[in-house]
Every structure is written in C-alpha cells, then in structure tokens.
C-alpha positions as CSV (number, residue, x, y, z in Angstrom):
1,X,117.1,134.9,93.7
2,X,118.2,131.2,94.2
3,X,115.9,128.4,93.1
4,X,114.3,127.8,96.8
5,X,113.0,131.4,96.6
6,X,111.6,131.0,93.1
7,X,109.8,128.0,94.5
8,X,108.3,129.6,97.4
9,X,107.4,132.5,95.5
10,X,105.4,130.2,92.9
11,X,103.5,128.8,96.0
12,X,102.3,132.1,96.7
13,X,100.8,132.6,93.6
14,X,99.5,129.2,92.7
15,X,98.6,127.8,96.3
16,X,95.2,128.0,98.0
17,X,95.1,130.9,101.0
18,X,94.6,128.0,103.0
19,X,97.7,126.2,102.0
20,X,100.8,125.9,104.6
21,X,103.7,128.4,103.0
22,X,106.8,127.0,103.1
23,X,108.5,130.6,104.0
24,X,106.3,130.6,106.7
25,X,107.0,127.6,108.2
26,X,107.1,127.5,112.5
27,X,110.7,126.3,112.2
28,X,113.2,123.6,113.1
29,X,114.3,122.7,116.6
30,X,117.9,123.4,116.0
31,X,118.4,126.1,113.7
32,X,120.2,126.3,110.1
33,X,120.4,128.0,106.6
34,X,117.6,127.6,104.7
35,X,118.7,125.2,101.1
36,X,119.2,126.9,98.1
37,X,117.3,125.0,96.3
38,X,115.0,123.1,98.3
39,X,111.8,124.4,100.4
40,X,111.8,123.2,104.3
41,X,109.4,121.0,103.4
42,X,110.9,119.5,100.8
43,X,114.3,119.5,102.6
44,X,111.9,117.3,105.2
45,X,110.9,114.8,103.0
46,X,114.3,114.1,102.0
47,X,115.9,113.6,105.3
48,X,112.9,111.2,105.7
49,X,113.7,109.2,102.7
50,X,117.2,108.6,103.2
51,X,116.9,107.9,107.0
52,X,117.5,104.4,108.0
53,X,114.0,104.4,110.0
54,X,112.5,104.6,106.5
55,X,114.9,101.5,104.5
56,X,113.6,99.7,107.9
57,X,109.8,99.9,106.9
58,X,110.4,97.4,104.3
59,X,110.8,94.8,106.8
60,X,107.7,95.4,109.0
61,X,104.2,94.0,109.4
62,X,101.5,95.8,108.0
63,X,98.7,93.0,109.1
64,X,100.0,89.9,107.7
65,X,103.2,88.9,110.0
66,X,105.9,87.6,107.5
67,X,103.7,86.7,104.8
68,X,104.1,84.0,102.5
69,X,103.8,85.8,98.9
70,X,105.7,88.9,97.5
71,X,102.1,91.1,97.2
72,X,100.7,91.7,100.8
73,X,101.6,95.2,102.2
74,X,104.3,95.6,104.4
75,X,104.6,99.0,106.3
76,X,106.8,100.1,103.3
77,X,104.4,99.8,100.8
78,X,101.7,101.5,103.2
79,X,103.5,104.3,103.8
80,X,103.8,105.0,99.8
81,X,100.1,104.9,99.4
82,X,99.0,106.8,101.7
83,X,101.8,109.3,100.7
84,X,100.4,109.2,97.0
85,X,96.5,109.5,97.7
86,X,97.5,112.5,100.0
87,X,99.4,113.8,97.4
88,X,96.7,113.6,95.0
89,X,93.9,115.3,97.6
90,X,96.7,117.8,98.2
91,X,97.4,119.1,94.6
92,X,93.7,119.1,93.8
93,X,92.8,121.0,96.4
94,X,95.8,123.7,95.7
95,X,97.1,122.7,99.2
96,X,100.9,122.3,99.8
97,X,101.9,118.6,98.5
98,X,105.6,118.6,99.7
99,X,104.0,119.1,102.9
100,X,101.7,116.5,102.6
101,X,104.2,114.0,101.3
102,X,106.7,114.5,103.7
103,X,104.0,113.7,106.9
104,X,102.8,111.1,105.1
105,X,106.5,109.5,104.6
106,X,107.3,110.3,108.4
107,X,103.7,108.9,109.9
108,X,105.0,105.1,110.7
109,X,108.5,105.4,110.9
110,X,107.9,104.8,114.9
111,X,105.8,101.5,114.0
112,X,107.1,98.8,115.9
113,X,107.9,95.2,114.4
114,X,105.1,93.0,114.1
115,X,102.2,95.9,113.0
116,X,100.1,96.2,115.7
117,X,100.8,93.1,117.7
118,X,103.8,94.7,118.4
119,X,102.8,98.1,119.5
120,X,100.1,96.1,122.1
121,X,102.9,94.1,123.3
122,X,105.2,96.8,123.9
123,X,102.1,99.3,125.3
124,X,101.3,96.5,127.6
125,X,104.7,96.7,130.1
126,X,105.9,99.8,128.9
127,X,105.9,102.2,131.6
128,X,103.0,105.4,130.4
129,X,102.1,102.9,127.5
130,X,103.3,102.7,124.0
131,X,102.0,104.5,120.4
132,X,103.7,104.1,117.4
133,X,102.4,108.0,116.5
134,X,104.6,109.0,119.4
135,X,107.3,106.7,118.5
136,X,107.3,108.2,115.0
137,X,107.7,111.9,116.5
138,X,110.4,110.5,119.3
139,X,112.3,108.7,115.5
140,X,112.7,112.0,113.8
141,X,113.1,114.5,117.1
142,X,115.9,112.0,119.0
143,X,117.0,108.9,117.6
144,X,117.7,109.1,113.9
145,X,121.2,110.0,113.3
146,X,121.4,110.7,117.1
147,X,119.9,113.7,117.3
148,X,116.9,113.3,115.0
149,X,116.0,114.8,111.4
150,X,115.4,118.1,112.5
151,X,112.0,118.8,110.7
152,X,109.7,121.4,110.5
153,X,107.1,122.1,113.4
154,X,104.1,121.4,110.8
155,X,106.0,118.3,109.8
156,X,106.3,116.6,113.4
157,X,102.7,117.9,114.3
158,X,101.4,116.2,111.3
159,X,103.3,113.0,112.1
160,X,102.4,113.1,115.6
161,X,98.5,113.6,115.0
162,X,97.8,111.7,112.2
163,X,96.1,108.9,114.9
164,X,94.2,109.9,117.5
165,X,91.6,112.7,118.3
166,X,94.1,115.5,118.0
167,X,93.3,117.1,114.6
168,X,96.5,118.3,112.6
169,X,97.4,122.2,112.3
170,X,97.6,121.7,108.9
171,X,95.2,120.9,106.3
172,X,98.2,118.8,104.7
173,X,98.2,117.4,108.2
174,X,94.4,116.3,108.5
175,X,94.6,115.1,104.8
176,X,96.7,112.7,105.8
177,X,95.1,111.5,108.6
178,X,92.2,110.5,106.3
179,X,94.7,109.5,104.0
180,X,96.2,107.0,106.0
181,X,92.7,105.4,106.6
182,X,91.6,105.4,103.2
183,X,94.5,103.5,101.9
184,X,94.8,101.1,104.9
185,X,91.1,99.5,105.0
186,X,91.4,99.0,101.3
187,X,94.1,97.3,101.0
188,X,94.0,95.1,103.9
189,X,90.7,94.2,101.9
190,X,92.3,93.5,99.7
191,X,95.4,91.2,101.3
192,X,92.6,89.6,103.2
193,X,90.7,88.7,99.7
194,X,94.3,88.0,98.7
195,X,94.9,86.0,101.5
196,X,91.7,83.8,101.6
197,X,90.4,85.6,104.4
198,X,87.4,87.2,103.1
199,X,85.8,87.5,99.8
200,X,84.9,90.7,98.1
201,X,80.8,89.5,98.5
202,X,81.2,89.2,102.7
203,X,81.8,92.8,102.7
204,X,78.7,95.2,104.1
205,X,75.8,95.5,100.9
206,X,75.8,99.3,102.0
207,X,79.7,100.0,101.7
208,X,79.5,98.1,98.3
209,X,76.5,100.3,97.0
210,X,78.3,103.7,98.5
211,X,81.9,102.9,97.6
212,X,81.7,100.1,95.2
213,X,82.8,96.7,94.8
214,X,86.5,97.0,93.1
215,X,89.7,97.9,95.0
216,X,90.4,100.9,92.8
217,X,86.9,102.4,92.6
218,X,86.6,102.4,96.2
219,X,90.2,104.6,96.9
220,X,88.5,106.3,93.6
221,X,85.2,107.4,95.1
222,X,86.8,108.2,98.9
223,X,89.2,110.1,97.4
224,X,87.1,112.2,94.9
225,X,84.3,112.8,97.6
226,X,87.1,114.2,100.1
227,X,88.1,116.6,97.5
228,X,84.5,117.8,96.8
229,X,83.4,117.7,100.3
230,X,86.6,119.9,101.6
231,X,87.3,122.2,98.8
232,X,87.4,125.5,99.3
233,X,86.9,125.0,103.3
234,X,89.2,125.0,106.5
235,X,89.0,121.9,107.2
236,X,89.4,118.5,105.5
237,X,86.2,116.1,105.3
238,X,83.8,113.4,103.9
239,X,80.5,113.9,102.9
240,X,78.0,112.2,105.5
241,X,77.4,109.0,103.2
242,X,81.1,108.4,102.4
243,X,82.3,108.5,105.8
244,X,79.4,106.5,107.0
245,X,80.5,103.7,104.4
246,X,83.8,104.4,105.1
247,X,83.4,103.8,109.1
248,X,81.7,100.6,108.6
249,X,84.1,99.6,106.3
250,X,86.5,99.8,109.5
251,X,84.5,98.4,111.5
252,X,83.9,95.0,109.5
253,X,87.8,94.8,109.2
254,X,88.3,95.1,113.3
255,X,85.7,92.4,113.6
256,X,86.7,90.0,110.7
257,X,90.4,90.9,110.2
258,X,92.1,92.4,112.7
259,X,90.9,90.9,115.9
260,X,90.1,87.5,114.9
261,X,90.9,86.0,111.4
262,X,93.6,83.7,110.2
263,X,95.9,87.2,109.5
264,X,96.3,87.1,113.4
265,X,96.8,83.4,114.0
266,X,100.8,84.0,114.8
267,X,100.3,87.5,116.5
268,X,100.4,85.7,119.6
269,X,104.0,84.0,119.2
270,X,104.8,87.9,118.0
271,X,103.7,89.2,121.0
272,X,106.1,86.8,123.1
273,X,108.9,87.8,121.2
274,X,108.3,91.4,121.9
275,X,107.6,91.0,125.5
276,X,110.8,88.4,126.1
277,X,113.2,90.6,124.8
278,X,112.0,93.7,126.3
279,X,111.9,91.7,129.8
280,X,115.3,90.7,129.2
281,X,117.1,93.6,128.1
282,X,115.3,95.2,131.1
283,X,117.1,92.9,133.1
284,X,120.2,92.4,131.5
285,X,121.3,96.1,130.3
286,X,124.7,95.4,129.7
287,X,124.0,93.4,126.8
288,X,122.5,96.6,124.8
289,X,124.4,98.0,121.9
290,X,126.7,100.0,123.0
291,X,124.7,103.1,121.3
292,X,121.7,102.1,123.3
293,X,123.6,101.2,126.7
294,X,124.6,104.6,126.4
295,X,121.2,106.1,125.8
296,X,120.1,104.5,129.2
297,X,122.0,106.4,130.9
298,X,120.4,109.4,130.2
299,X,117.2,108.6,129.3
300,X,116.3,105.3,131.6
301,X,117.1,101.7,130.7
302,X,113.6,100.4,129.9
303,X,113.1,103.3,127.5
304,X,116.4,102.8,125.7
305,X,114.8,99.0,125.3
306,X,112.2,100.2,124.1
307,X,113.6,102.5,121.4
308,X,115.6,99.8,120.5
309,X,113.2,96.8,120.0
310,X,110.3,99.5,118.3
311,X,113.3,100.5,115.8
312,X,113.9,96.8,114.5
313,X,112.4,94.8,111.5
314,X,110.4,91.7,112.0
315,X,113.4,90.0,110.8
316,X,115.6,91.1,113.0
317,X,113.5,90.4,116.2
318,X,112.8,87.3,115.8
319,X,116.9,87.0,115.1
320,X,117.7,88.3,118.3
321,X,115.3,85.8,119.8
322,X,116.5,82.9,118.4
323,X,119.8,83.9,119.6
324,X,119.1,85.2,123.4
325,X,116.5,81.9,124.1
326,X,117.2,79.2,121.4
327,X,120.0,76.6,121.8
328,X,122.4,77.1,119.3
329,X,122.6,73.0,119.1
330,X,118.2,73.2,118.1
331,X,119.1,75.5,115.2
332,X,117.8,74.0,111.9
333,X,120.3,72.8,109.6
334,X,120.3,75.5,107.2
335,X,118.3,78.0,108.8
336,X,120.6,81.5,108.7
337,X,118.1,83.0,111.8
C-alpha cells in the first residue's frame, strides 16, 4: 500500500459520511495516474500553489487600488484567509480540508486587475459579460500552463460556484462560499478603519451586539456559529441571527465602502485603463503576445484580450498603458512604469 492509499483509507475512517472521499472523486478532464503519495485533492492544491495565476495574486486589488501602506489586503492575502477559516470550519466539522483548501486557493485566480473595478470594466464591453468566478474556472481548465491544471470535477465546481446563486456540490464547496464572505467584509472593515474610511463606532449597533466589536471576535463568532449551525447536517449554514448580522454587515460596506468612499476615488482612472487596452488590442491584434495572438485564432480575438488583460497584475496594466498611450518624452524622470 503506497502512502496516497494510507491517506484515503484514514479519511474513511476519520471523515464525516458527509465528507467528499478523495477515492471517489468525479475525476480529471484529461486522465492520469493517481500520485503515490498525494490524494487528488491534495495533488489539486498543489498545482494551484505553484501556478503562476496564483504568484500573480500578490499584485492585485482587493478594494484599495495600489494602496499606500504594506497592511491593506491584496487578492493574495484574501485568498489565504478565506483558505484558513475554511479550513478551520472544514476540520471541525470532520469534512475534507484538502478539499476545502484547494477551492478556496483556486476561487480568485480569474480576478481581474483592479478588484472589482476591473471585472465591471471588462463585463461592460465584453461580449456575454465578464465574472471573475468564470474566469477562475476558464484559469485552471485552459490557460494555465496552456492547457490548464487539470483538477478534479469537485475542485472546479467549487471554484466556479463559490459566487452566485449556484450552491456548491460539495459541502467543502458551500463552506467556502461563506468562507470567502466572512473573511472579506471583515477585513475590508478593517482596511477601511485602517484606511480612515470608517470607524469601528459607524458600523450597525445590531451587527456590533450580534458579532461584536473587534476584528477577531467577529471572524470568531461567524465562524463558531457556522460550525454549530451546520454540524451534523447536509448542508452548510448560519443560524438566523448570525446571518442576519452578517447580511447587514454587507450591506453597510456596499453603501459606505464599496460604492462610494474614498477606497473608490481612483476606480474610475482603473476602469479607463481596463477599457483602453481592451479597445485597443481589439483593434490592433497583431500587437498581442505571440501566445495570445495565437489563442485568437482559435478562440476569437476579443476573448484572447480578454484572457490576457484579466490575467495581469495591477502593476503591469497600468505598465502597458503608459507604454501604448503615454509619450515616452512625458515619462517622469525616474519613474521605471
């Protein structure tokens, strides 16, 4: 018996019945032989770690666009929080964590420079519209490595539902749906807080009395009431009171944060970058990389553009902007674009 059947053996012994298997997984795309040491899932979450659509995360918006300050979030730091506080509902609940951490690693690696600005920009003239849960799914079916990460079915499903209405096969799957929610409205709080955007006492009287008033009780208390609430049952959940604070919680951050707040005062300059070199590429195909010229072919020039520009770091945007639009003889002395 090599180590990966030991492993999947010990998940049938110690794993909830309702806990994905690993030796029962739905499969890859293209198949192969199964690791001898690693599960599929755990195979999964390595592919996703060394993929250069992960290393790129470091480099995108989360809400604050290029912030000034090494604590704000970027997507990078996102994606590892909501990877941990899935991974701790997962092991408490005897569910399967390399599942869980592996969707949780793979959710944003679709997200687009620019958070969310982005995505609008690019959903706006994008022909059938443009989501970054999509993108993710389209980054480790087709374009990472050429070919795509060849994961699991339970691992794309989970990356592809974990926004939206669709509910996740998998409880690791719907776990991290909350997950990702839970980890983003509490620490855009606290950027924003961070930030000077809001202060702790703005925040909804009922969310504070529900959830609490510190950072770290409030992930606490969501987390601890989505164990209780789900254990034992088929599907993943907040008690009535928790998800009633949690919703408003959202709801105060669309209103004060992301929709109009200093965190979006540049979102508008992001959005012309996005939309200017989407226009242009469009129009000028032949000045592609010669990886994504070459994807047009087969797949259509606009969405080749738009693989491309959803695949780069904010960085590296606004690079190619300044050097498709801006005078070379304007470039500040100094600046490296």
């Amino acid at each position: 018996m090599n180590i990966r059947q030991h492993s999947e053996e010990m998940e049938d012994k110690l794993l909830s019945h309702l806990a994905a298997r690993s030796s029962c997984t739905a499969g890859r795309r293209y198949p192969e032989e199964p690791c001898s040491v690693r599960t599929a899932y755990q195979r999964d979450r390595d592919r996703i770690i060394h993929s250069k659509a992960f290393r790129r995360l470091k480099h995108k918006t989360q809400v604050f666009i290029i912030p000034e300050g090494d604590h704000y979030r970027t997507r990078l730091t996102h994606t590892l929080e909501v990877s941990q506080i899935a991974r701790t509902v997962a092991r408490a609940l005897r569910l399967n964590e390399d599942l869980t951490e592996a969707i949780a690693l793979g959710h944003d690696l679709g997200h687009t420079p620019f958070g969310h600005a982005g995505e609008s920009a690019l959903n706006e003239i994008m022909t059938g519209g443009f989501r970054h849960n999509r993108q993710s799914l389209r980054v480790v079916e087709e374009l990472e490595g050429g070919r795509g990460l060849n994961l699991t079915g339970e691992v794309c499903d989970g990356i592809l539902n974990h926004t939206g209405k669709v509910i996740p096969s998998t409880l690791e799957g719907q776990i991290v749906k909350i997950a990702d929610r839970v980890a983003y409205i509490n620490h855009d709080i606290d950027d924003a807080v961070r930030g000077g955007i809001l202060k702790t006492s703005d925040l909804p009287q009922f969310c504070l009395d529900v959830l609490g008033t510190e950072h770290r009780t409030r992930i606490n208390n969501m987390v601890v009431d989505l164990i209780n609430s789900s254990w034992g049952k088929p599907q993943i959940t907040m008690s009535s009171q928790v998800q009633e604070a949690t919703d408003k919680l959202r709801e105060f951050l669309f209103d004060h944060v992301y929709v109009d707040s200093e965190a979006k005062s540049e979102e508008s300059k992001a959005r012309h970058v996005v939309q200017f070199l989407f226009d242009y590429w469009n129009k000028h195909p032949e000045k592609l990389p010669a990886e994504y010229h070459i994807r047009g072919e087969t797949v259509g020039v606009e969405r080749a553009v738009c693989d491309y520009i959803a695949g780069m770091t904010d960085r590296y945007a606004i690079a190619q902007f300044k050097a498709l639009f801006i005078p070379r003889s304007f470039a500040i002395p100094g600046d490296s674009g």
